[in-house]
N, C-alpha and C positions, 0 to 999 in steps of 0.2 A: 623267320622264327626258327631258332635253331634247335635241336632233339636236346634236351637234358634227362641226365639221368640222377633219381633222387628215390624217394619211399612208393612205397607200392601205389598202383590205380585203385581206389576203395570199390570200384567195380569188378576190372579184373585183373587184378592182381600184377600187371606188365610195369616196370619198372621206368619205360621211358616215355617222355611226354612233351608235349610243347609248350611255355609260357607263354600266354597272350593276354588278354584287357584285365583290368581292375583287380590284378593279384590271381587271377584263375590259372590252373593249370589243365591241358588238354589229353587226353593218354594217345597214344601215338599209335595205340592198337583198334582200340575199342570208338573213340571220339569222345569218349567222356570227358565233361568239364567239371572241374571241381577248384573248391578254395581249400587250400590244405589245411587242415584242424590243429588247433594248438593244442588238445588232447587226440592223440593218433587213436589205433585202434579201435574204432569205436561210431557207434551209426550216428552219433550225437552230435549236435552243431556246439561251436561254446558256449550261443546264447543260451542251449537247453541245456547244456549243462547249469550254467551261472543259475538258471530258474529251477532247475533240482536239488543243486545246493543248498541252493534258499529254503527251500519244502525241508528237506533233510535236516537242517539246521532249527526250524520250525517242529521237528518233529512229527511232522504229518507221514502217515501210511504209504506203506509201496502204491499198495491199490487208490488209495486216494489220488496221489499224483499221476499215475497213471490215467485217470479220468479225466483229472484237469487240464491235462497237457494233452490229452489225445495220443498217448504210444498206447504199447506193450505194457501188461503190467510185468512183465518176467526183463525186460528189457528194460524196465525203475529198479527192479531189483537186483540186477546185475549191475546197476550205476552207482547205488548203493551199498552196496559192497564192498565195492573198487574205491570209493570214499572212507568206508571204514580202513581198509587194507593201509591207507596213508596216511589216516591215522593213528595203527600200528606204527609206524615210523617215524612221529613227533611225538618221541618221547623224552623226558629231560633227563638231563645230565647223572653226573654223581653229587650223589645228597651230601649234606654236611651240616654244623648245626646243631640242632635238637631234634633226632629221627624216630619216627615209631613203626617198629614190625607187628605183622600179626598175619593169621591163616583164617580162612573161610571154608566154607563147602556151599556151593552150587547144585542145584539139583530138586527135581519134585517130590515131593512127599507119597507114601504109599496111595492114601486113600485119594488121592486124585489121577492113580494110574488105574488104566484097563486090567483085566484079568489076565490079556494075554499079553501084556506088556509087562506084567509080574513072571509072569510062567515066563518069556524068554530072558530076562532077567537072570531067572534060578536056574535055568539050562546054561546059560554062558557062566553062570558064578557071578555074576555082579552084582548080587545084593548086598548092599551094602550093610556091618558093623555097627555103625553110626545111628543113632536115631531109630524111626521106627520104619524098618525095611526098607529107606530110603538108598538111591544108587546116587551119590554126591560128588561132583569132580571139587577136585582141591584147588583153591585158589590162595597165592602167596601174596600180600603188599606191605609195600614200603612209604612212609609219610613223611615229607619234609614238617619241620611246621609253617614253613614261610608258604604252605601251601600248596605244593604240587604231589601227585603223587604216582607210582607206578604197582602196576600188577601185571600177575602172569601166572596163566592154567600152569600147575605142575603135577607130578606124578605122586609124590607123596609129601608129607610136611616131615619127614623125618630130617635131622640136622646136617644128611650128607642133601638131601635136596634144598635145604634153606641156605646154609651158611654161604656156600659159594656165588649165591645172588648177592646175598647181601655186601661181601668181599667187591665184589666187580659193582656194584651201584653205590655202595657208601663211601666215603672218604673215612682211611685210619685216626682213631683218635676223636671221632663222632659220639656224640651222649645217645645211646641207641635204647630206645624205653621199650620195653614187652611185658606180656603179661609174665609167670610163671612155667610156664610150656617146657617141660626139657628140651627139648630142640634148642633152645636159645643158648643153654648154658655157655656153652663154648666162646660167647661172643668177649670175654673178657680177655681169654687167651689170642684172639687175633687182633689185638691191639684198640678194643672200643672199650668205650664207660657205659657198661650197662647197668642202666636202673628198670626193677620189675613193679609190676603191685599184683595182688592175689586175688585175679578173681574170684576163687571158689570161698574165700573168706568174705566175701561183698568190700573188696578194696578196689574202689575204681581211680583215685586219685590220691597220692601222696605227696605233697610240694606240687614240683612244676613235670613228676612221673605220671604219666597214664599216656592210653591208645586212645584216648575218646576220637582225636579227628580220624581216625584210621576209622574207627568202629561207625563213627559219623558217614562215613563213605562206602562202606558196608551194606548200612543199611538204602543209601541212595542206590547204589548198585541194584539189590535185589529187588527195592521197589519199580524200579526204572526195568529189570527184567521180567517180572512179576505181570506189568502191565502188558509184555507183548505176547501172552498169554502160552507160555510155549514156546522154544528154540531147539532147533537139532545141536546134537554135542559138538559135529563138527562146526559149526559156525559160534559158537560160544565163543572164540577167541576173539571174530571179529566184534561182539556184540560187547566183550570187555573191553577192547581199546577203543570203543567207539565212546563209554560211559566214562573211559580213565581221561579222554581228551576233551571231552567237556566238561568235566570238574574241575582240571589242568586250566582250561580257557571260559571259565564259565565269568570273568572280570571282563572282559572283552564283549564289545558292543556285535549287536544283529552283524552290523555293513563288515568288522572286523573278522568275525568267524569266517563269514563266507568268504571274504576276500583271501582269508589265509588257505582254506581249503582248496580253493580254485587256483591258486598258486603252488598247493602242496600237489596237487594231478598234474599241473601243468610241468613241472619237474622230473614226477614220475613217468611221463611220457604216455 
């Protein structure tokens, strides 16, 4: 059996090791025998993965899975995660077609905050303008209508933060629908056919103009965040592409989700 050198010992870390029976590899240091995992990094076998995916896909709870499977619950939620993060990265192309933009805000309402989650609020300055002392992150999306769609936390909706998404996702020459928003204005000058309707007049649909599938997806979003009672700001990101990639793939059968996902880790290494 000759020393090969390849990816680390998941025990201790030693680089070289011997092949020997049914695919196992031996550490050269240590004696550890192991089967090298088709997701690295990670204390997970792929079966348990393949059965996290499954739950995840099901929707079922960090801690739920955790129980059922006999781990860590911090150790589902870090597997969780690492699920979301890759689907950050299946996102589709450049839109073209009949497009619809529009902005949201993310975020709890005053009277369901603490008193002392107000008071550090107004110490940093972050109470928010908007609404009634809410602190709201801004969210930007884009709608094909043939169905897919993209978003993405941004800093502000003013039209030096919008228009240059929109430039890099849309194809020139796209019928690009919004409501009214200044922000938009500009979209005729970079080469699209923009049609608006007025929501503050109660114009939701004019012909074949309106955001209802965007707004449609809006409100999926916050209901879908709504339910998990609460999210830190820094993980909002992952918990938006987790909701944009199941809307994206939500035609797609149970066995097909999972199979995509376990293919989309097994890439990301």
């Amino acid at each position: 059996m000759a020393v090969m050198s390849s990816k680390k010992c998941y025990r201790c870390q030693n680089r070289k090791f011997y092949k020997v029976r049914r695919g196992k590899k031996r550490c050269s240091k240590c004696g550890y025998e192991f089967k090298p995992r088709i997701i690295k990094d990670t204390r997970l076998s792929s079966k348990q993965w393949q059965k996290i995916i499954e739950w995840f896909v099901l929707e079922r709870s960090g801690l739920w899975t955790a129980e059922r499977m006999g781990l860590g619950k911090n150790l589902i939620y870090k597997a969780f995660n690492r699920i979301r993060k890759v689907m950050l990265k299946d996102v589709p192309g450049i839109f073209s077609g009949i497009v619809e933009v529009d902005e949201t805000y993310l975020g709890g309402q005053k009277k369901n905050k603490t008193k002392k989650q107000l008071l550090k609020e107004k110490i940093a300055g972050k109470e928010s303008k908007r609404g009634f002392g809410t602190t709201k992150q801004p969210v930007f999306g884009i709608l094909c209508r043939s169905g897919k769609v993209f978003a993405r936390l941004v800093e502000d909706t003013k039209a030096k933060d919008l228009i240059p998404i929109i430039t890099k996702k849309v194809k020139a020459g796209t019928k690009i629908c919004s409501d009214t928003y200044n922000s938009y204005t500009g979209l005729a000058a970079k080469g699209y056919v923009h049609r608006t309707v007025e929501h503050g007049e109660k114009e939701y649909v004019k012909g074949k103009n309106h955001i209802n599938g965007l707004e449609g997806f809006w409100g999926y979003l916050k209901r879908k965040l709504a339910a998990k009672g609460g999210i830190r700001r820094k993980y909002l990101y992952l918990f938006l592409s987790e909701y944009v990639w199941r809307y994206n793939n939500r035609n797609l059968k149970f066995d097909e989700q999972v199979r995509k996902l376990f293919e989309l880790l097994k890439i990301s290494g």
